[in-house]
C-alpha positions as CSV (number, residue, x, y, z in Angstrom):
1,X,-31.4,-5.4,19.4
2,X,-35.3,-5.2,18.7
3,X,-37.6,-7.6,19.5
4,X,-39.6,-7.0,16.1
5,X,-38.4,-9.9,13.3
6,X,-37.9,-8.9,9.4
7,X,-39.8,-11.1,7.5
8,X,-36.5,-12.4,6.3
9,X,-35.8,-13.6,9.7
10,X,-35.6,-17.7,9.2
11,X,-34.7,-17.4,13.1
12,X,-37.2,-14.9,15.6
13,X,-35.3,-12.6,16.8
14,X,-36.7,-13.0,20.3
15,X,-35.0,-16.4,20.0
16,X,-32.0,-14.9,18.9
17,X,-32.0,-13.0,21.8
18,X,-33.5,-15.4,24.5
19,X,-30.6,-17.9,23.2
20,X,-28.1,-15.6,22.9
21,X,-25.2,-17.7,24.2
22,X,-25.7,-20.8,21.7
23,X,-26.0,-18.3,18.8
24,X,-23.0,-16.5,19.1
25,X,-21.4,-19.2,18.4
26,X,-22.7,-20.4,15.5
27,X,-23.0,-16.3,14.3
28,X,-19.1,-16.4,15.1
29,X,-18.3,-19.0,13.2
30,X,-20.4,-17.4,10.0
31,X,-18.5,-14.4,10.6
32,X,-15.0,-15.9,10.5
33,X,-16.5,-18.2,7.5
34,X,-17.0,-14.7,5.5
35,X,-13.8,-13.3,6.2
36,X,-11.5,-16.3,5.0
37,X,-13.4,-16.6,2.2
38,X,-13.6,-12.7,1.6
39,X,-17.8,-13.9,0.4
40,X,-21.0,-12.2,2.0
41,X,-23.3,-14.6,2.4
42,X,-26.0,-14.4,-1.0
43,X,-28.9,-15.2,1.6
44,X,-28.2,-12.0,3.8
45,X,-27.9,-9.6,0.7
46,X,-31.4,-9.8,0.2
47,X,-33.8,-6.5,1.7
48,X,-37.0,-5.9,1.4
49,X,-37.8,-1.6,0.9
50,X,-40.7,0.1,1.8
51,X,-41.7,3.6,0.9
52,X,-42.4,5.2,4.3
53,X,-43.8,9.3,4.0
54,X,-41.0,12.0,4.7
55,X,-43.5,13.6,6.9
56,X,-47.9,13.3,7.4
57,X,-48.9,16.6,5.5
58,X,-47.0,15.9,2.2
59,X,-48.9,15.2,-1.1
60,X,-48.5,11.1,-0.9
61,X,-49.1,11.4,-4.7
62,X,-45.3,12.4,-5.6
63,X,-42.7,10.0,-5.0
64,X,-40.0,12.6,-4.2
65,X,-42.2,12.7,-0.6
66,X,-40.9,9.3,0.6
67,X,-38.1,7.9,2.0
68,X,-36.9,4.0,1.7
69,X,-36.7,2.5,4.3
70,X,-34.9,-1.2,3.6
71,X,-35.7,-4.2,6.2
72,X,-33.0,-7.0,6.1
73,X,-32.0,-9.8,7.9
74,X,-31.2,-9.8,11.6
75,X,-28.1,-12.1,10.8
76,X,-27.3,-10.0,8.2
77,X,-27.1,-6.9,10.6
78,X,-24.6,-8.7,13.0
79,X,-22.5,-9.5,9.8
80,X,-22.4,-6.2,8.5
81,X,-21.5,-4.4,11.5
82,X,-18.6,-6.9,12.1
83,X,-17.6,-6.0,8.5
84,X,-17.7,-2.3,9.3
85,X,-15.9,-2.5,12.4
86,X,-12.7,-4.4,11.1
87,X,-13.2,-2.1,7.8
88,X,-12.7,0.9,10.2
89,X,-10.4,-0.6,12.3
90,X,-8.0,-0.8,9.2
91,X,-8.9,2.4,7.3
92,X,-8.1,4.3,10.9
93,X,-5.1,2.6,11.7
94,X,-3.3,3.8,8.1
95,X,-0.9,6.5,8.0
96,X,-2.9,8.0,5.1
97,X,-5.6,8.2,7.5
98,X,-6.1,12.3,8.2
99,X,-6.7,12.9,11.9
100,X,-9.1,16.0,10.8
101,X,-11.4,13.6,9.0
102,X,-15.1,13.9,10.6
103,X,-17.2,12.1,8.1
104,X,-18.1,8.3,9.1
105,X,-16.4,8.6,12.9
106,X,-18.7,7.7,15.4
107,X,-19.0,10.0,18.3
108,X,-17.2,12.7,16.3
109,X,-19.3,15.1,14.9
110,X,-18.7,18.8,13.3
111,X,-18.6,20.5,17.2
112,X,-15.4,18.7,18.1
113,X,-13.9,19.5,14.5
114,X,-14.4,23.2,14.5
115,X,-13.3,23.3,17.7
116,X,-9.6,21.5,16.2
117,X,-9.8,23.9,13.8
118,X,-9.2,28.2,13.9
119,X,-10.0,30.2,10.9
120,X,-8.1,33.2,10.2
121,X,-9.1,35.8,8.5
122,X,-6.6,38.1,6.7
123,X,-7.2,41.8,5.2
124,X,-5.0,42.6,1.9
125,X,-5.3,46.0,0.2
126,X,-4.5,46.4,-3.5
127,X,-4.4,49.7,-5.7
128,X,-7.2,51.9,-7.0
129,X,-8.7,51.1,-3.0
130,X,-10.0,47.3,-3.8
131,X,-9.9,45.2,-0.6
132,X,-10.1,41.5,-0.2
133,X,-9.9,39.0,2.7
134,X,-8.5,35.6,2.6
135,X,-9.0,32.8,4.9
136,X,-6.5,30.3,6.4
137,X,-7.5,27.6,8.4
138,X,-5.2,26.4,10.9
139,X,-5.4,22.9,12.5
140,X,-5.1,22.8,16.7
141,X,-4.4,20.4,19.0
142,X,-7.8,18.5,20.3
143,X,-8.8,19.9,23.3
144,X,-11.8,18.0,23.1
């Protein structure tokens, strides 16, 4: 966790930090208050953006050359990534869930899925000498 506070920050994060072991606690407790009650907190919802440039040599005249950049709450931060961790938890435990699924995994990324996958490419002839190919993909077991 950074040592630089949001402006939203009613607590430094340095003391966050430095204090760690009391503020768990109390950070715990909010967490378990806003999943029984299924209710984000209204104080943490709040961001403030700033524009930051894509890159230095692009015409800061045209909005299309920045990138938002959204500053929230350290709190906040803790909250959500609790939220996304029991939201994955859930949604990968499903047997709807597809095993193949690379999108949103973390520390899965498009190396290990081609390498799960083989393509197959098939030659088919058809009168008056047309040719087409056709592709098959076919899922393997992770070797990864």
């Amino acid at each position: 966790m950074s040592t630089k506070s949001s402006p939203l920050n009613f607590i430094p994060t340095s003391l966050l930090k430095s204090c760690r072991n009391v503020f768990a606690i109390i950070i715990a407790r909010l967490a378990n208050l806003t999943f029984e009650h299924r209710s984000f907190p209204t104080k943490f919802e709040l961001g403030i953006v700033t524009p930051l440039p894509k890159n230095r040599t692009s015409d800061c005249t045209e909005p299309s050359n920045y990138r938002p950049v959204t500053n929230l709450n350290t709190i906040s931060k803790i909250l959500e990534r609790l939220v996304l961790d029991r939201l994955v938890s859930h949604v990968t435990s499903s047997p709807r869930f597809d095993p193949m699924q690379s999108a949103y995994c973390r520390f899965y990324s498009t190396k290990q899925h081609s390498s799960k996958s083989q393509a197959i490419f098939t030659r088919h002839s058809t009168t008056v000498n047309r040719q087409y190919w056709s592709l098959s993909i076919k899922a393997q077991p992770s070797t990864v």
